[in-house]
C-alpha positions in Angstrom: 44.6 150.2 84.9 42.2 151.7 82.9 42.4 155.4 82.2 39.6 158.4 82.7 38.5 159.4 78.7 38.0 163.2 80.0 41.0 164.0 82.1 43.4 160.9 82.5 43.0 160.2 86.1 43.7 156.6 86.9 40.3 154.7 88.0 39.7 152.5 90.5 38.2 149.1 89.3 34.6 149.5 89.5 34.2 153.1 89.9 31.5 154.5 87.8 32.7 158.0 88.1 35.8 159.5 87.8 37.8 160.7 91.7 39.4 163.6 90.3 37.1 165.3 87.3 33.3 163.0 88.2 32.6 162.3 84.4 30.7 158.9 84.3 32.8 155.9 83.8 31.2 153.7 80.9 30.3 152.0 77.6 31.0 154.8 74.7 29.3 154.1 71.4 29.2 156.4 68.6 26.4 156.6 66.0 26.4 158.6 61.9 23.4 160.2 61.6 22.1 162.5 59.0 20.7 166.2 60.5 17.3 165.6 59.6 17.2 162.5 62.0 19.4 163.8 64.3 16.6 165.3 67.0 14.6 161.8 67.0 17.7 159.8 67.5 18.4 161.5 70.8 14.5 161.8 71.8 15.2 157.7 71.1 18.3 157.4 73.2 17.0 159.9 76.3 14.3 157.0 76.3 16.8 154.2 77.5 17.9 153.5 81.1 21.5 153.4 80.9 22.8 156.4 78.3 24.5 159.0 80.8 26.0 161.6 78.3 25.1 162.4 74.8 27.5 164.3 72.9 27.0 165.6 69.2 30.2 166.5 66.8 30.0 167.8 63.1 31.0 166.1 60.0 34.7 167.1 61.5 34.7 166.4 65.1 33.9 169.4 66.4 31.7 168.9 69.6 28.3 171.0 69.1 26.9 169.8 72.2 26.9 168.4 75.3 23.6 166.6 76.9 24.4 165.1 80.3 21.4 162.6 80.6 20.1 161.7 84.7 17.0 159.5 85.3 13.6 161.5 85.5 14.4 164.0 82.7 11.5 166.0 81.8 10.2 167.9 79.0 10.8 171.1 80.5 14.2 170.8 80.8 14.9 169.0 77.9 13.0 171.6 75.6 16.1 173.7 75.6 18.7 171.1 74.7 15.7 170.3 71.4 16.0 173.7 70.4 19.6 173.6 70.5 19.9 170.5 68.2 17.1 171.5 66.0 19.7 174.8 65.1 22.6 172.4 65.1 20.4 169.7 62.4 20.0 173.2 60.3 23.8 173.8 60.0 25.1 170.8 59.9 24.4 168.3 57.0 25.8 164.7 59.1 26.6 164.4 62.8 28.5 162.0 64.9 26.5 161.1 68.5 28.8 160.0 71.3 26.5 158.0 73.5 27.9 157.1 77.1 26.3 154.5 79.0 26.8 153.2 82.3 28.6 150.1 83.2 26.1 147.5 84.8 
């Protein structure tokens, strides 16, 4: 039986969310970048269909932030979640992005 990543919770085969805590159920894949780079590789990955979260750690695995990612994002809303990772590529000198993507 495969196992929720946030809270534990058994899943149901199939399920793309979770019963007890609703994080998406999916595909995680994790990407090094450098800080300088770090605000055009999520401009890149809010681009694709199937990414559902975006989170980005420090060089020690500290989570800095959180992105949840729905279809018909905007630049409105995503202006503040820019500015928040342009402060993060200023402090930090690598990053780890989690990306999340849904199960087809």
């Amino acid at each position: 039986m495969v196992k929720c990543e946030s809270c534990g919770a058994e899943l149901s085969e199939g399920a793309k969310f979770c019963s007890k805590c609703g994080s998406p159920v999916g595909v995680k894949e994790e990407f090094t970048v450098r800080s300088e780079d770090l605000v055009a590789k999520i401009k890149e990955l809010l681009h694709e269909s199937d990414v559902s979260r975006i989170i980005v750690k420090d060089e020690s695995g500290k989570t800095l932030l959180e992105i949840p990612v729905w279809a018909g994002i905007v630049g409105t809303i995503l202006a503040p979640w820019l500015a928040a990772l342009g402060a993060i590529a200023a402090l930090a000198t690598k990053c780890t992005i989690t990306v999340i993507r849904q199960k087809s």
